[in-house]
N, C-alpha and C positions, 0 to 999 in steps of 0.2 A: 217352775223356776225360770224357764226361759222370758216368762212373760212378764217376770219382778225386777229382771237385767236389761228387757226389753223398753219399759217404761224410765226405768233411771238413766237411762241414755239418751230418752228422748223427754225426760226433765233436766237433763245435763243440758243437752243441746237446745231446750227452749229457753233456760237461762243464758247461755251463751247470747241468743238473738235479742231476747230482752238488752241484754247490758251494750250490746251492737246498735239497736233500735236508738237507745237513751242517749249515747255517743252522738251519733249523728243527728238526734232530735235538738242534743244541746250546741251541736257547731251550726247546724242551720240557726238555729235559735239565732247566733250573735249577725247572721247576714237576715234572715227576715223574722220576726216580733211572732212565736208560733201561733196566738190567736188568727194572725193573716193566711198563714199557708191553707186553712180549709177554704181560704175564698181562692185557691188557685189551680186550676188543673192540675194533673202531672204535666204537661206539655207546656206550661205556661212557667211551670216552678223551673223546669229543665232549660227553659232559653234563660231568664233568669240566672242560674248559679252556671250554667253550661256553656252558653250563649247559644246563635242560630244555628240550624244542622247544613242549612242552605249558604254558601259563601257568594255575598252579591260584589257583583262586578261593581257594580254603581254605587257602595257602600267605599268601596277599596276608592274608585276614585275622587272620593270626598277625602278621603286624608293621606290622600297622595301629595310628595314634595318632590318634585323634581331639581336634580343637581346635575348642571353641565350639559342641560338640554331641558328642549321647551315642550308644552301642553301639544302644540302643533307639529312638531316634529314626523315625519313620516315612521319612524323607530316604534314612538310612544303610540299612535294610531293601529300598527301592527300591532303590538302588547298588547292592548285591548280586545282589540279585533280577537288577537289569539287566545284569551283567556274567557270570552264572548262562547267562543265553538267550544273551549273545554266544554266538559261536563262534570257538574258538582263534586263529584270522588277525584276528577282530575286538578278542583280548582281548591280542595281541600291537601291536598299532599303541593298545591303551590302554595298555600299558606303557611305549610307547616315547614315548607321547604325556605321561605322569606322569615317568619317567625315563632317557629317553634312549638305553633301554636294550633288546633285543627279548625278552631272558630273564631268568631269574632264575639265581637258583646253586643246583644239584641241593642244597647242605647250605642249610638256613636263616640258620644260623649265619652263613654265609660273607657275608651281608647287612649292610653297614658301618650301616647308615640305615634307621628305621622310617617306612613311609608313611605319609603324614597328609592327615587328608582335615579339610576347614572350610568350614564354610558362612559362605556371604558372604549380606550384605544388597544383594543387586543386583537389578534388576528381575528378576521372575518369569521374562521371556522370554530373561535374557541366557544364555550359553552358560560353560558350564563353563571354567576354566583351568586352567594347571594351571603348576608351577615344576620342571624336570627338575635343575636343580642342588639342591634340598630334598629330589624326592621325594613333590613335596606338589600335590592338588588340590583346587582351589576348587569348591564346588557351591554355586548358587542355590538357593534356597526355591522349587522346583520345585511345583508341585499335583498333580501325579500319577504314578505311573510309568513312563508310558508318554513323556510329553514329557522326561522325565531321561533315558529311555534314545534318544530321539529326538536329544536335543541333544549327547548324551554322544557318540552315535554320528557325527555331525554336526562335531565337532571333532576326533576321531580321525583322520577319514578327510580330511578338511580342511586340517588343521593337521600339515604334513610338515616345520618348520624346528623347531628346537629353542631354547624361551627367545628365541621371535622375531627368530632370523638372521636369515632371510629380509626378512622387515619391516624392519630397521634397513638391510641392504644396499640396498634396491629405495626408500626415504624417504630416503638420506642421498645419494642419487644425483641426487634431481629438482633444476631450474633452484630458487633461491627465492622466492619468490612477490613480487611488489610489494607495496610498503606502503600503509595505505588513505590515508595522508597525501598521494601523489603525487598530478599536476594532470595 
C-alpha cells in the first residue's frame, strides 16, 4: 500500500514539474525562438536572460554621464580607482546599490539608462547616495581616496532597501510623537 501512495506522489509531483518545465519553456520561448536554445550552453543562455555575473568597471564607464563635474576631476579618478580595488561581490551590491539591479546586460546596448554620477555639496563626512529608479549617484567632496572608498563601501554593505523602502515602512509605522504645545 505504501508503495501505491508512494508512486502517486511522485506522479503528482512529476506533473507539477512538467506544467513548471512547459511555463518556462513557453516564457523563454517569446525572449529566444526555442529551436536556438539547444545551440546555447547553460552559461551562455544565463548571460543572455541574466546578464554577466562579473560587473566591469570599464563597461560602467561607457555609460557614465557625468553632472556637475568632469571625466578629470580628481573625485571621479578616486571612484574608479575605488570601485577598481573592489572586488566583484563588492562591485555587485554597488550596482545594486546605484540600480537596483545585481548585473548588467552581456550587450551594452541593451542598457535603456546612462549612469550618472554628481557631486553634491554636503559635508565632507556625509555618505554617498544614490537613486536606483535614475541610475544616478550622489558623491561628496571627499579629500581622499581612501575615505570615498571607505564611505562608498559603508553604504553598499548598509544600505539593503532600494530608494529607501525600508525607511519609509519602519517611519510610517511609529506611534506620532506629541506636540511641544501639550501641558
Amino acid at each position: 500500500m505504501d508503495g501505491v501512495v508512494l508512486s502517486s506522489e511522485v506522479s503528482k509531483l512529476s506533473l507539477f514539474l512538467c506544467v513548471q518545465v512547459d511555463a518556462v519553456r513557453e516564457g523563454m520561448s517569446t525572449i529566444i525562438p526555442v529551436p536556438l536554445l539547444s545551440l546555447l550552453t547553460a552559461q551562455q543562455l544565463e548571460q543572455l536572460v541574466c546578464g554577466l555575473p562579473e560587473v566591469s568597471v570599464e563597461m560602467l564607464k561607457k555609460l557614465v554621464r557625468y553632472r556637475d563635474i568632469t571625466e578629470s576631476h580628481q573625485l571621479i579618478r578616486w571612484f574608479w580607482q575605488s570601485l577598481e580595488e573592489f572586488t566583484n561581490d563588492e562591485r555587485v551590491l554597488f550596482l545594486r546599490f546605484v540600480s537596483g539591479r545585481s548585473r548588467l546586460p552581456s550587450n551594452p546596448a541593451d542598457i535603456s539608462q546612462k549612469f550618472q554620477i554628481i557631486k553634491v555639496d554636503r559635508p565632507i563626512n556625509g555618505l554617498p547616495t544614490a537613486q536606483t529608479c535614475f541610475f544616478l549617484l550622489r558623491l561628496p567632496p571627499y579629500t581622499c581616496q581612501a575615505i570615498l572608498a571607505e564611505r562608498l563601501r559603508y553604504s553598499i554593505h548598509n544600505c539593503t532597501s532600494i530608494d529607501m523602502d525600508n525607511y519609509m515602512l519602519t517611519h510610517n509605522t511609529e506611534p506620532a510623537e506629541s506636540s511641544d504645545t501639550e501641558e
